[in-house]
RODO-2510 file (C-alpha; in nm, 4 decimals, decimal comma):
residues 367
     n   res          X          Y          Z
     1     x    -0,2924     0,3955    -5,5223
     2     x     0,0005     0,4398    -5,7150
     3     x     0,1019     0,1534    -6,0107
     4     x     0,3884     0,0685    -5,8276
     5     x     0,1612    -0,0280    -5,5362
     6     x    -0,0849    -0,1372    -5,7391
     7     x     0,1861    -0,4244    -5,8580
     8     x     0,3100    -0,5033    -5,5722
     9     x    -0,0153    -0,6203    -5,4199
    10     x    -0,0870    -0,8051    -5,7353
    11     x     0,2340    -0,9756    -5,7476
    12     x     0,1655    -1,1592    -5,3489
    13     x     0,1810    -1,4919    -5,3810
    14     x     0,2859    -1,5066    -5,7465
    15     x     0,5583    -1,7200    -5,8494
    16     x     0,5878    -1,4926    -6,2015
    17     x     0,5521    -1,1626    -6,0934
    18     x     0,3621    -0,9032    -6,3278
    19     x     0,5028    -0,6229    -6,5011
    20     x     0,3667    -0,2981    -6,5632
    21     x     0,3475    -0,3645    -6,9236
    22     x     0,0696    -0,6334    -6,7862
    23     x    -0,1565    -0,3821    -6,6160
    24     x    -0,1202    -0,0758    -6,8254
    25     x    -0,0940    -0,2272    -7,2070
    26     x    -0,3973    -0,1481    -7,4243
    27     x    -0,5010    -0,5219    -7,3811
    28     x    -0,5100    -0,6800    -7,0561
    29     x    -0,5709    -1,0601    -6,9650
    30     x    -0,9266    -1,1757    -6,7931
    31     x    -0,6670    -1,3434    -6,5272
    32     x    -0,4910    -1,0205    -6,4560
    33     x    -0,8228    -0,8120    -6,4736
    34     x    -0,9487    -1,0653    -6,2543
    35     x    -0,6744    -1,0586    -5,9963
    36     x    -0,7291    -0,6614    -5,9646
    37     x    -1,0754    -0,7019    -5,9342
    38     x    -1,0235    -0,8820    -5,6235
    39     x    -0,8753    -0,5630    -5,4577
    40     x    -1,1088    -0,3075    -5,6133
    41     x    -1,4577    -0,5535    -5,5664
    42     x    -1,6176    -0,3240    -5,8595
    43     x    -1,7212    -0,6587    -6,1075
    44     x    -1,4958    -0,7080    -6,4250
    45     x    -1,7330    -0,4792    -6,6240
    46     x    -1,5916    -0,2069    -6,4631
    47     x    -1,2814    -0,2628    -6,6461
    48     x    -1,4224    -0,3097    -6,9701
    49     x    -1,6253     0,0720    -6,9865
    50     x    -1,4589     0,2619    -7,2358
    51     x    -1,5965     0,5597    -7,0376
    52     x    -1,2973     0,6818    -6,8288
    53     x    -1,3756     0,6579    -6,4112
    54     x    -1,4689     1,0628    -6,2870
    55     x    -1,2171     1,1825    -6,0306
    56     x    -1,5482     1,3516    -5,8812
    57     x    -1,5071     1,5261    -5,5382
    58     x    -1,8489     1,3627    -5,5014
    59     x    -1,7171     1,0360    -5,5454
    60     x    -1,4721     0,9954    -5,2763
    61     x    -1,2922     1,1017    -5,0182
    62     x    -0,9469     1,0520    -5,1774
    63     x    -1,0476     1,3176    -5,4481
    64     x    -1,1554     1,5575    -5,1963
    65     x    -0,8460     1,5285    -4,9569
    66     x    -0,4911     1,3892    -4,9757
    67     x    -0,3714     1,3660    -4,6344
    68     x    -0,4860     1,1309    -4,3548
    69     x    -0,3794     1,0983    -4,0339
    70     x    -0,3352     0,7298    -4,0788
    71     x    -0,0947     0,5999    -4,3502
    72     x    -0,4064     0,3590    -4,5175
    73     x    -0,3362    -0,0181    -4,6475
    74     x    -0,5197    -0,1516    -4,8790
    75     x    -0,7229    -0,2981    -4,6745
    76     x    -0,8362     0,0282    -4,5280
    77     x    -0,9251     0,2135    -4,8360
    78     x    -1,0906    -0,0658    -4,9485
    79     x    -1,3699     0,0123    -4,6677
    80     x    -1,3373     0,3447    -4,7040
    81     x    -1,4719     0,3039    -5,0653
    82     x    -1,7217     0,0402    -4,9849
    83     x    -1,8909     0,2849    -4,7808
    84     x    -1,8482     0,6351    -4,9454
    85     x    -2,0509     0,3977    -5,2614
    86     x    -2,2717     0,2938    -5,0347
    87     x    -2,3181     0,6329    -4,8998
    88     x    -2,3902     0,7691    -5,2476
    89     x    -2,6355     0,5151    -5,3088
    90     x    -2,8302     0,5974    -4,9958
    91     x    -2,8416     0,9300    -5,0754
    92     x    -3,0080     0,8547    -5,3918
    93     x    -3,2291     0,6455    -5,2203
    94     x    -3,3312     0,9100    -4,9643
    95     x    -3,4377     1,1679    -5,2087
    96     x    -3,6265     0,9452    -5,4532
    97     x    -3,8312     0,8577    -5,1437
    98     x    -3,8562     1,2191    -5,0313
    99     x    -3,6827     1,1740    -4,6691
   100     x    -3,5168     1,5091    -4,5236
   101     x    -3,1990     1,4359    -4,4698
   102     x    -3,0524     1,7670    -4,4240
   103     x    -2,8288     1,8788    -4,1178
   104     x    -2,9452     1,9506    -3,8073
   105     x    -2,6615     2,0680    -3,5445
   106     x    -2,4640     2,3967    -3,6048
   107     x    -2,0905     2,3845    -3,7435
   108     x    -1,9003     2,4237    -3,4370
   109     x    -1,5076     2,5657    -3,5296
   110     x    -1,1879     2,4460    -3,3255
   111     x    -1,1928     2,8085    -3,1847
   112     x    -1,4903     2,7614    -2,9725
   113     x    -1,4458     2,5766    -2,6417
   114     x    -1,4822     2,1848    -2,7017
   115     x    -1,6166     2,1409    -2,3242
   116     x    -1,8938     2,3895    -2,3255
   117     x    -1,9334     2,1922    -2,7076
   118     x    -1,9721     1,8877    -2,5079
   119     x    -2,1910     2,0364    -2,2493
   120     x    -2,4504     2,1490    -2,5280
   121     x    -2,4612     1,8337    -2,7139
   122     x    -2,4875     1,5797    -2,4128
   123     x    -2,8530     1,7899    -2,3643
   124     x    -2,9461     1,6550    -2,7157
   125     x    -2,7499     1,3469    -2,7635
   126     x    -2,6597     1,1957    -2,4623
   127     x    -2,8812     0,8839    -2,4052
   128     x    -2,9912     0,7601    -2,0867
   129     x    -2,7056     0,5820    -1,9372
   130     x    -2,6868     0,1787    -1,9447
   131     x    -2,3749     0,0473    -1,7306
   132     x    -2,3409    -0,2229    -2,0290
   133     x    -2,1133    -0,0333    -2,2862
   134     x    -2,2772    -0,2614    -2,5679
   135     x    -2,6227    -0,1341    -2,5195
   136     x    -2,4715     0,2295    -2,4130
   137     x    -2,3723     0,2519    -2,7658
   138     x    -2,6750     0,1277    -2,9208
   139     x    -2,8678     0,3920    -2,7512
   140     x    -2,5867     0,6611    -2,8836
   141     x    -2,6122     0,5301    -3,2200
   142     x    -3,0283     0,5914    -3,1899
   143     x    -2,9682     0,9241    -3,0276
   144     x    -2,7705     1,0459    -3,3128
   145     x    -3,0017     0,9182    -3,5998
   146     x    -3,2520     1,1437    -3,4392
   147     x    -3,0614     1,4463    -3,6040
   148     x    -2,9911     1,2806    -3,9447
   149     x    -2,6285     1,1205    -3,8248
   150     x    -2,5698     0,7923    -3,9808
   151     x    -2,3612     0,5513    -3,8109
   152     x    -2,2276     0,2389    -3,9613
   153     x    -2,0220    -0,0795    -3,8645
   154     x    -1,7501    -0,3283    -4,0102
   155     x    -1,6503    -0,6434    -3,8410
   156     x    -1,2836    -0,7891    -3,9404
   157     x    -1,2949    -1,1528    -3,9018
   158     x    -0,9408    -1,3046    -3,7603
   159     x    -0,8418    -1,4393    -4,0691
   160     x    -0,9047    -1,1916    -4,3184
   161     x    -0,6108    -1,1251    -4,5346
   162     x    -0,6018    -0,7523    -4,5774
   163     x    -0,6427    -0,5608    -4,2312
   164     x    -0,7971    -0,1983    -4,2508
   165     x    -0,5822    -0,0252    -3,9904
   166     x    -0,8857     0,2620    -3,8956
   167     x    -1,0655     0,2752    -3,6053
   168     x    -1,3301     0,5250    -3,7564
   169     x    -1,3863     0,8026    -4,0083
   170     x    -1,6107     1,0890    -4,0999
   171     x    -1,7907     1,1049    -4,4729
   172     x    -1,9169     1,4248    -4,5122
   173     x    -2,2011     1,5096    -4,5055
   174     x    -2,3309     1,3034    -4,2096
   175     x    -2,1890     0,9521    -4,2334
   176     x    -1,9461     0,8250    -3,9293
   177     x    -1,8031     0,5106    -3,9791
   178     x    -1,6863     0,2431    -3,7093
   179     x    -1,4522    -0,0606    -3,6971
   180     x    -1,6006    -0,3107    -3,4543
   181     x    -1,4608    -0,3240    -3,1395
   182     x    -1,5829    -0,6505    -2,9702
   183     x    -1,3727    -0,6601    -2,6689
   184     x    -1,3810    -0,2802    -2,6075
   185     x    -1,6940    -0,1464    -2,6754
   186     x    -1,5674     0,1602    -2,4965
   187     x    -1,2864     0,2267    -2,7301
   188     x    -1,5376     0,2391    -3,0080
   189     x    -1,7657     0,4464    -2,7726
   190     x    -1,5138     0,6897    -2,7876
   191     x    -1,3740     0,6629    -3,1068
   192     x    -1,7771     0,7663    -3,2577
   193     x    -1,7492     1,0378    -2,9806
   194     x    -1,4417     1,1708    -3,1861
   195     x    -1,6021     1,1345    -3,5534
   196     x    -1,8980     1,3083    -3,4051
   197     x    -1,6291     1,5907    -3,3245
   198     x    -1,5242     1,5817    -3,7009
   199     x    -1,8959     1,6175    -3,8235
   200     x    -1,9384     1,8764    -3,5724
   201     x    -1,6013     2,1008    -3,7031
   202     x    -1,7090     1,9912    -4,0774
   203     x    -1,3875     1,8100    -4,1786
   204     x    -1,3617     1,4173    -4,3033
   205     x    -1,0648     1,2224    -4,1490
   206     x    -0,9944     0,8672    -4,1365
   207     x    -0,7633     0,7278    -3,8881
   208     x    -0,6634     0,4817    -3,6060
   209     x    -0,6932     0,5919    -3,2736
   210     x    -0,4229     0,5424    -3,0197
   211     x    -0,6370     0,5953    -2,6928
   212     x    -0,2740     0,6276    -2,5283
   213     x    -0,1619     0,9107    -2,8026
   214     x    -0,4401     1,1153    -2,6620
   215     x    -0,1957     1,3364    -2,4393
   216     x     0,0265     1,4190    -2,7315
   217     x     0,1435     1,7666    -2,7793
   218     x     0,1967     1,6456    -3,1767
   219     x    -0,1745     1,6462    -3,2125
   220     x    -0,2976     1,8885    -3,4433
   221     x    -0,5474     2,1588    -3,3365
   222     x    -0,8557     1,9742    -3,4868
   223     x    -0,7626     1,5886    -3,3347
   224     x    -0,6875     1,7595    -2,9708
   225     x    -1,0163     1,9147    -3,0579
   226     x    -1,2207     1,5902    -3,1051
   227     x    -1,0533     1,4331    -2,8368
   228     x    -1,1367     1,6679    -2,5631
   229     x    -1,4844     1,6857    -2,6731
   230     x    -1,4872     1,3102    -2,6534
   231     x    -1,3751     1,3263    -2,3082
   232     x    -1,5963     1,5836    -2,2288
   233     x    -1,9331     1,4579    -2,3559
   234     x    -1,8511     1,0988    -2,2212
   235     x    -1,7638     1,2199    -1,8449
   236     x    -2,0258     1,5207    -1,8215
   237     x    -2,0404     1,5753    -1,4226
   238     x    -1,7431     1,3506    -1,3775
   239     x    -1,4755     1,5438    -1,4534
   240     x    -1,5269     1,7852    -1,1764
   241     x    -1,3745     1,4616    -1,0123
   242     x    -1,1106     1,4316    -1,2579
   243     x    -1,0011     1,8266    -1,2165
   244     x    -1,0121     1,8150    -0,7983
   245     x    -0,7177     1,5450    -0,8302
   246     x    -0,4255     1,6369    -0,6764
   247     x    -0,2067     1,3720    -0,8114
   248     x    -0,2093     0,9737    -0,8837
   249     x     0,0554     0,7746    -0,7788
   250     x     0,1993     0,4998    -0,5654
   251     x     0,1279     0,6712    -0,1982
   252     x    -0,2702     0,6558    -0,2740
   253     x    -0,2535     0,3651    -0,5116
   254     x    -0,2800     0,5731    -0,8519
   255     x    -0,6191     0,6802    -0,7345
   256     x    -0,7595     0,3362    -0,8941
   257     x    -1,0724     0,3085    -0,6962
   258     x    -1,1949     0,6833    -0,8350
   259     x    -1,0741     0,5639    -1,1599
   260     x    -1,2782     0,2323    -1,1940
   261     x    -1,6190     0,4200    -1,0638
   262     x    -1,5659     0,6816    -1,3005
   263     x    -1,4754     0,4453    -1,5795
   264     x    -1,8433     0,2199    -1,5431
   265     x    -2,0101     0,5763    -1,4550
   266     x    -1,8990     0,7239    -1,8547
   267     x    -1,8084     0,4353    -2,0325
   268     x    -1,4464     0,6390    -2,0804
   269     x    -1,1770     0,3391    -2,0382
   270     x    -0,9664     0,2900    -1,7899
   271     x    -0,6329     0,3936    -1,9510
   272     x    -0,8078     0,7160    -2,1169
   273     x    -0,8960     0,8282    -1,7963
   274     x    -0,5195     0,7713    -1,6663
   275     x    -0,4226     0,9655    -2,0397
   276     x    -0,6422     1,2106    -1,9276
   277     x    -0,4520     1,2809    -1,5670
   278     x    -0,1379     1,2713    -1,7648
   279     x    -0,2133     1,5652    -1,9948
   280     x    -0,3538     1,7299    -1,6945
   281     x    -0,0116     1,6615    -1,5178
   282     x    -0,1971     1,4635    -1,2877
   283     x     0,0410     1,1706    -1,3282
   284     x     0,4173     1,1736    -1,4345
   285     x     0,5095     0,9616    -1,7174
   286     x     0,7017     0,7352    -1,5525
   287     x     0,3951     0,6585    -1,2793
   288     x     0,1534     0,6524    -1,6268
   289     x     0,4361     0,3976    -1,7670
   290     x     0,3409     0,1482    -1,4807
   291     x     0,0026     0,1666    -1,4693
   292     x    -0,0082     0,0989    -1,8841
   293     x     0,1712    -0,1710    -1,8068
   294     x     0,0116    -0,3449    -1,5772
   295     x    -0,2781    -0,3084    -1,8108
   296     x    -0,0918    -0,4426    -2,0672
   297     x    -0,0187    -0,7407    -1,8757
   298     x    -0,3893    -0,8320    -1,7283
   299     x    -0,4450    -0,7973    -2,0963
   300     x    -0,1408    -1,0556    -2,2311
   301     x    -0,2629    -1,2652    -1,9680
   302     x    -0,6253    -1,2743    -2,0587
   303     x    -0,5772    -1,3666    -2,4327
   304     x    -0,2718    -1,6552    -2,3033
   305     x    -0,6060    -1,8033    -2,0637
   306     x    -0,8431    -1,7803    -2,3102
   307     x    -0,6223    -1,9263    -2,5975
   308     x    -0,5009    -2,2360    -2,3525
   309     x    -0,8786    -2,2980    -2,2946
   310     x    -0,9667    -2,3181    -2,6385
   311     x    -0,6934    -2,5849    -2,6708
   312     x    -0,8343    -2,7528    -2,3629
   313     x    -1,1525    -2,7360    -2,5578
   314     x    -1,0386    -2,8712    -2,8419
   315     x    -0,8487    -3,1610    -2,6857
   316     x    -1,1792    -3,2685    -2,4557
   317     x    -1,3664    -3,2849    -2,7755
   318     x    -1,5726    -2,9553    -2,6865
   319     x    -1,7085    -2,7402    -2,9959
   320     x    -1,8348    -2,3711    -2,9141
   321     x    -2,0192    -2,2423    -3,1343
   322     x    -1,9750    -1,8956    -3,2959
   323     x    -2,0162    -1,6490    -3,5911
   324     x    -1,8872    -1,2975    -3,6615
   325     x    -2,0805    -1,0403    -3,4868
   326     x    -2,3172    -0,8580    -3,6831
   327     x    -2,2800    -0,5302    -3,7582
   328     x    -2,5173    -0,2860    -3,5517
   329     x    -2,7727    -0,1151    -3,8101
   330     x    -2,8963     0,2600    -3,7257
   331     x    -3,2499     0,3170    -3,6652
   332     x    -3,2266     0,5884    -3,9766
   333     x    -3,1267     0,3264    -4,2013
   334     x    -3,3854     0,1048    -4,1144
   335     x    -3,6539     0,3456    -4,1679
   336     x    -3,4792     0,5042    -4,4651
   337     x    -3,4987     0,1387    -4,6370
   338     x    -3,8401     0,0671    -4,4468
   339     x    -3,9641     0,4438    -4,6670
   340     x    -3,8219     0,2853    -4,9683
   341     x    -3,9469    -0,0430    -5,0195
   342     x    -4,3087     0,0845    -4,9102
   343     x    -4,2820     0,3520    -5,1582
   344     x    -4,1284     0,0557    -5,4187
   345     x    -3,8142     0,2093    -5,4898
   346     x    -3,5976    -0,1094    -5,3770
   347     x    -3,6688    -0,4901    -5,3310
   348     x    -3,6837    -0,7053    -5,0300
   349     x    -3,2889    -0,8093    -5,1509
   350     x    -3,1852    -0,4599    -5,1773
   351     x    -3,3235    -0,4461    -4,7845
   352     x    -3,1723    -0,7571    -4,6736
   353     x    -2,8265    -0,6528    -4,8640
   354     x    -2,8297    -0,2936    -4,6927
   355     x    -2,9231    -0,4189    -4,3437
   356     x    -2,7085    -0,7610    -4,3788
   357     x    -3,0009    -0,9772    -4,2579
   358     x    -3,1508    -1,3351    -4,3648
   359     x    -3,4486    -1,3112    -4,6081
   360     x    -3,6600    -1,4857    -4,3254
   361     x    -3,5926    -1,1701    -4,1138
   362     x    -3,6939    -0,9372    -4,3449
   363     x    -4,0749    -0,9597    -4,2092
   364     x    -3,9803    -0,8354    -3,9204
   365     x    -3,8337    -0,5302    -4,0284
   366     x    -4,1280    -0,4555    -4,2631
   367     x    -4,3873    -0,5174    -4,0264
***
């Protein structure tokens, strides 16, 4: 983050605006150190260690690479950091309490053919299929800790001020990274199919996924890379169904029927599987166009019925209640924090902080 950046996101909502001279004099103000603290999150002590920060390639990702494929807010690299810390930390943890957490799958490169890729892995790490994408993903998330891949959530609630515009990212050397998807559990399922693709090829990205962009000929080598191996491991069998298509469009209704059975067979959405067809030339554009937007519609639609029934609710007095979903914890970090607090390297707070669970839970979890 540049200074200029820096001040402009310190200067929202104030009626004086601050200078530079305010954030880069010798002596700063507890108000102003406070006010960056609340983008940073790293406790006003930070500020006030005469020991200079290391720009450590071990540190974070933003020392190791410049370019993203995403133009990050704030927001964003705010998460990033929060877990490439946390990642650090676990690390540490892992090796005081002796647990192997080496690498276990072979560095592909983007010259070998992502579909036979996808072929080989789905023998490994393809779970047994559920038809509920929720629990489909669970069972991914297992499948994947089983060779040392650590997969992690973070759930935006509506009214947080500062949106992370990611989807998912890679943190070498085995940490993938998901933004919660609660109405489209099958846009994260592909989205961790594509980070796995980045762990595979070796190379950290963060970046928001436009399941629509997918037939780009802009993509670079490595995202059409990841994105055909998503495809691949997610359809398996099915895309011998894909390839016998002659063509989708209005004379055999876009093929829809196929489409739906394929979609609750892989857990690939509906409009990937219609970007699919249209890099394959299956579909023109134009026919593609329409069948977006009709999905774009049911969608508009949807969110209008749902928000004119909370109002309903509201007026008839009705209160539903709710909390923000819980992130989804990987078996490895459960037993990686299970290893440590039997071994007493961390407290029952440090396990409830890392899993993000109620102390009255915590027996459960230990027994």
């Amino acid at each position: 983050m540049t200074a200029d950046e820096l001040i402009a996101s310190l200067n929202e909502g104030l009626k004086k605006p601050l200078t530079h001279e305010d954030i880069l004099s010798k002596e700063i103000s507890i108000s102003c150190l406070k006010r960056i603290d609340k983008i940073f999150n790293k406790g006003l002590h930070y500020y006030l260690d005469p020991k200079s920060p290391e720009a450590s390639k071990d540190a974070s990702i933003f020392f190791r690479k410049t370019k993203f494929g995403t133009d990050l807010t704030i927001g964003a690299k705010k998460i990033v950091n929060q877990f490439e810390e946390f990642k650090i930390s676990l690390s540490a943890i892992s090796k005081l309490a002796e647990i192997n957490s080496d690498r276990n799958l072979p560095i592909y490169s983007i010259a070998q053919n992502p579909k036979e890729a996808a072929f080989e892995l789905r023998k490994i790490l393809y779970p047994a299929f559920n038809p509920l994408p929720k629990e489909f993903f669970k069972n991914l998330i297992a499948k994947l800790a089983e060779v040392n891949i650590l997969v992690f959530e973070f759930v935006e609630t509506w009214n947080k001020k500062e949106k992370a515009n990611i989807d998912g990212f890679f943190l070498n050397p085995n940490v993938i990274v998901l933004k919660r998807q609660q109405i489209s559990f099958r846009r994260e399922i592909f989205t961790l199919v594509h980070e796995l693709g980045h762990y595979l090829i070796n190379e950290e990205e963060i970046e928001l996924l436009d399941i629509s962009n997918l037939a780009s000929v802009k993509l670079s080598a490595l995202e059409r890379w990841c994105n055909d191996f998503a495809y691949y491991f997610l359809s398996g069998p099915f895309d011998q169904a894909i390839e016998s298509l002659d063509k989708a469009d209005g004379t055999n209704d876009y093929c829809f029927e196929l489409i739906e059975k394929i979609s609750k067979e892989t857990h690939l959405s509906k409009i990937a599987l219609f970007t699919r067809l249209l890099f394959k030339n299956k579909i023109t554009q134009t026919d593609y166009n329409t069948v977006k937007a009709g999905f774009d519609e049911k969608y508009r639609v949807r969110q209008e019925e749902e928000k004119k029934q909370k109002e309903l609710d509201k007026l008839q007095g009705i209160k539903k209640g709710g909390s923000a979903p819980k992130p989804i914890n990987s078996p490895l970090l459960v037993s990686t924090m299970q290893a440590a607090f039997y071994q007493g390297i961390i407290n029952e707070y440090d396990v409830c902080k890392a899993l993000n669970i109620s102390p009255d839970k915590l027996d459960k979890i230990l027994q």
